[in-house]
LOMAR-111467 format. One line per 5 residues: number of its first residue (from 1); for each residue x, y, z of N, C-alpha, C. Coordinates in pm, whole numbers. Example, Ala and Ser with C-alpha at 12.3 -4.5 7.8 and 13.67 -1.06 7.14 Angstrom:
# LOMAR-111467
1) 1319/-569/780/1230/-450/780/1320/-330/780 ~ 1285/-225/708/1367/-106/714/1290/3/787
END
This chain:
# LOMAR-111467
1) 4060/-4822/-5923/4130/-4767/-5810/4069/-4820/-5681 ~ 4171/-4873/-5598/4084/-4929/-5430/4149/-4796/-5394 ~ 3996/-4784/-5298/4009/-4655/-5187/3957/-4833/-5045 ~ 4092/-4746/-4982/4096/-4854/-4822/4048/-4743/-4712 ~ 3937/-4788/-4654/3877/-4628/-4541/3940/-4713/-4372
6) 4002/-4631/-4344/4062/-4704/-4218/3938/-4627/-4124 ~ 3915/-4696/-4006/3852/-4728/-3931/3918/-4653/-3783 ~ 3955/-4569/-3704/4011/-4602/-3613/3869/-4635/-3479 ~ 3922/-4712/-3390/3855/-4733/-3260/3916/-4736/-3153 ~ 3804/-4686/-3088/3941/-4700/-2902/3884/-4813/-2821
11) 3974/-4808/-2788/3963/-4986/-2711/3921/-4974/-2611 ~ 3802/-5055/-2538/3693/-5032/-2438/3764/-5025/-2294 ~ 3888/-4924/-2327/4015/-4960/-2139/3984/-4799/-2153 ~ 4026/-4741/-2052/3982/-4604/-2032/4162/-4556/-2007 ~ 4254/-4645/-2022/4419/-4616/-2041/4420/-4522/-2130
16) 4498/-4394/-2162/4506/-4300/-2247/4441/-4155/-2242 ~ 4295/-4216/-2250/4201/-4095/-2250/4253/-3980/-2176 ~ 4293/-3839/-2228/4272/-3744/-2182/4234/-3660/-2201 ~ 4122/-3647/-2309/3999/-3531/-2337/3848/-3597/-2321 ~ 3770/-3523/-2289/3641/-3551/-2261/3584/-3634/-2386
21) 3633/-3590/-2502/3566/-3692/-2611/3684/-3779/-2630 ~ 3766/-3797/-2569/3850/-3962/-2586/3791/-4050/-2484 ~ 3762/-4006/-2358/3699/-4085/-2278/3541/-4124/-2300 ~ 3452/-4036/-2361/3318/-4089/-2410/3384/-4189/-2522 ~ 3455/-4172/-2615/3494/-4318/-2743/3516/-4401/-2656
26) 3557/-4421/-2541/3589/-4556/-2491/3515/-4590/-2410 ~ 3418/-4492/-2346/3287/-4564/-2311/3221/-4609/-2432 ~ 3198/-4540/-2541/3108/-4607/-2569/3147/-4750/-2670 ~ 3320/-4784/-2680/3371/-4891/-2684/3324/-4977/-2553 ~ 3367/-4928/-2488/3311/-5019/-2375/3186/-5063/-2416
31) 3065/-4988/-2422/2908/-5032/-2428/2898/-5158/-2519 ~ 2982/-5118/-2656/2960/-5203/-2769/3082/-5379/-2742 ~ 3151/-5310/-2693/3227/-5470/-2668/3177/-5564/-2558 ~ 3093/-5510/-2482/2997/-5590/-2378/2834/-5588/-2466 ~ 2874/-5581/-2551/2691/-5604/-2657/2559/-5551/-2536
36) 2596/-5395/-2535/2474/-5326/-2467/2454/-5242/-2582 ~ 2324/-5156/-2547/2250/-5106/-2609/2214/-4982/-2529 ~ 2232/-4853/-2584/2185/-4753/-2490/2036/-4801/-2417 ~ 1948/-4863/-2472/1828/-4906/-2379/1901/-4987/-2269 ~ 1954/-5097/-2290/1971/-5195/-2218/2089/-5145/-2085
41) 2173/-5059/-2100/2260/-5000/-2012/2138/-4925/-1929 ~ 2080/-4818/-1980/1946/-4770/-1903/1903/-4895/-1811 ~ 1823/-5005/-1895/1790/-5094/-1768/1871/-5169/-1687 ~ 1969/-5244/-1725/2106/-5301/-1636/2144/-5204/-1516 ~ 2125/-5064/-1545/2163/-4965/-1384/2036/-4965/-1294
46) 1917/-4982/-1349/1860/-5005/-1285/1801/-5080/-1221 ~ 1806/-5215/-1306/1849/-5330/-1250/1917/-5401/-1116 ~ 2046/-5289/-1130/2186/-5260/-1019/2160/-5210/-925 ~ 2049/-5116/-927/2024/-5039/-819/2070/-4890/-831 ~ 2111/-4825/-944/2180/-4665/-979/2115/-4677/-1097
51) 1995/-4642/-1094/1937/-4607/-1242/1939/-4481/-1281 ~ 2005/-4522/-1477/2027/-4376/-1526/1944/-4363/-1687 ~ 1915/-4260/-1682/1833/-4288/-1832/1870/-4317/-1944 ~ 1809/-4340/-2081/1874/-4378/-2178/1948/-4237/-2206 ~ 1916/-4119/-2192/1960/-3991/-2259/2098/-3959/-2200
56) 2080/-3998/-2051/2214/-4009/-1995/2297/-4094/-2016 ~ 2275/-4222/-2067/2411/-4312/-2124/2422/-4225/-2268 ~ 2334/-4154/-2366/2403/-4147/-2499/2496/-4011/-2483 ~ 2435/-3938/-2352/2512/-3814/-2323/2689/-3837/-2260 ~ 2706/-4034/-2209/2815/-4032/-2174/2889/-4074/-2285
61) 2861/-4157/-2338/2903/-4190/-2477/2915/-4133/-2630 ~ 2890/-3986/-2612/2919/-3898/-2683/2985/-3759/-2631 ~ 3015/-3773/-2495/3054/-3674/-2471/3027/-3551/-2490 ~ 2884/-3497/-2500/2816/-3389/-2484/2775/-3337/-2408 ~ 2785/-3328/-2266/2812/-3301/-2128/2903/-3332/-2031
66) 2956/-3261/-1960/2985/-3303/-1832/2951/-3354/-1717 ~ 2939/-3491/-1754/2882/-3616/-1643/2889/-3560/-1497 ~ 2838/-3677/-1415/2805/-3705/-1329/2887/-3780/-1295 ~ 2978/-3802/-1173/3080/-3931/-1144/2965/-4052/-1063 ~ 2840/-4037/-1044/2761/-4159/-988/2653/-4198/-1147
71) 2668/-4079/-1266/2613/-4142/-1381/2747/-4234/-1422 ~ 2836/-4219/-1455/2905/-4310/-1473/2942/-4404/-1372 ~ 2906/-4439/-1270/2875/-4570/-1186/2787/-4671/-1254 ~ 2676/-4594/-1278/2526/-4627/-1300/2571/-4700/-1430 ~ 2658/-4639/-1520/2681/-4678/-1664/2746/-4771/-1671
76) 2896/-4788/-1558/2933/-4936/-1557/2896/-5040/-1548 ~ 2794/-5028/-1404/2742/-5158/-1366/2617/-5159/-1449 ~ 2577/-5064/-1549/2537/-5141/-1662/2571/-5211/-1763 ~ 2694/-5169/-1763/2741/-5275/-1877/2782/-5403/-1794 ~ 2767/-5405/-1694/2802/-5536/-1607/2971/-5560/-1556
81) 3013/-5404/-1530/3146/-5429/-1505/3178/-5412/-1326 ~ 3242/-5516/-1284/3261/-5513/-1172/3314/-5391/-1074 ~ 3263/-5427/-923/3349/-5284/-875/3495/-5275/-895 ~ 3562/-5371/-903/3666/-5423/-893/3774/-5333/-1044 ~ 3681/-5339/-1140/3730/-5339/-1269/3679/-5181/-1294
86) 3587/-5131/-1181/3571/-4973/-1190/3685/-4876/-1191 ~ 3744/-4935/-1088/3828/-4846/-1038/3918/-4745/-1107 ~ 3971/-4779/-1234/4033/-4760/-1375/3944/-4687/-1438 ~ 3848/-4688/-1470/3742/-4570/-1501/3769/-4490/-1448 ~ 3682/-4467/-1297/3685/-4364/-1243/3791/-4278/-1189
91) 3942/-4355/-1168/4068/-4289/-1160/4075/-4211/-1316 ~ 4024/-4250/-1459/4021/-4154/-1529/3932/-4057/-1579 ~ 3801/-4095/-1505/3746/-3993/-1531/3735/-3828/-1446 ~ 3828/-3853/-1272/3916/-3788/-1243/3986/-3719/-1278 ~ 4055/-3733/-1360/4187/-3671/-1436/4138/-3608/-1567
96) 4022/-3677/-1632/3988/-3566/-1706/3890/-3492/-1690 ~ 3817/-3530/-1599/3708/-3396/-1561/3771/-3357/-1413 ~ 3821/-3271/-1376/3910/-3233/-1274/3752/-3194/-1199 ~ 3757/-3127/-1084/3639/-3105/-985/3574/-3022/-1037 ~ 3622/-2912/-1051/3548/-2764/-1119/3437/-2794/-1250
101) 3459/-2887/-1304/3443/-2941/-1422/3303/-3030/-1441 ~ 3319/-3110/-1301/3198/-3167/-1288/3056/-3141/-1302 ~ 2957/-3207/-1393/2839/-3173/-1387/2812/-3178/-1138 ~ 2706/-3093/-1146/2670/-3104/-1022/2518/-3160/-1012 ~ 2499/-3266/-905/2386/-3331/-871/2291/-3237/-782
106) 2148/-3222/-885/2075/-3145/-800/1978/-3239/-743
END
């Protein structure tokens, strides 16, 4: 007997996402289709100049908190994505973490 195990993945575009754990799968598509490494996203933001820790990229990429909208800055331009190509992120991470929602920066 073949057993076939399908796989699904979300594709590293942040198009779709509208729950907090659809948008961490596609970050952390994102991380893996730009060949980062929760270490290496840690150093690439800081690198950038928005350094964020390793605990905070695995916390965006699993969606076990409610981010930070400048941790996920920090997380793009670690993976080396332009401002340009931000913009699409953060218009969805808007929409699914509405204001109330937001982790707050102490």
């Amino acid at each position: 007997m073949n057993t076939v195990t399908s796989i699904t993945t979300a594709p590293p575009d942040p198009t779709g996402a509208a729950t907090p754990h659809e948008f961490a799968r596609r970050l952390r598509a994102l991380m893996i289709a730009c060949r980062r490494s929760l270490d290496s996203v840690a150093r690439r933001s800081t690198d950038a100049g928005t350094p964020i820790s390793r605990a905070t990229v695995h916390n965006l990429v699993t969606g076990r908190t409610v981010p930070r909208r400048d941790s996920l800055v920090a997380f793009l331009r670690g993976c080396g994505i332009p401002p340009r190509e931000q913009v699409r992120w953060l218009s969805t991470f808007d929409a699914v973490y509405p204001d109330p929602r937001r982790g707050i920066a102490s």
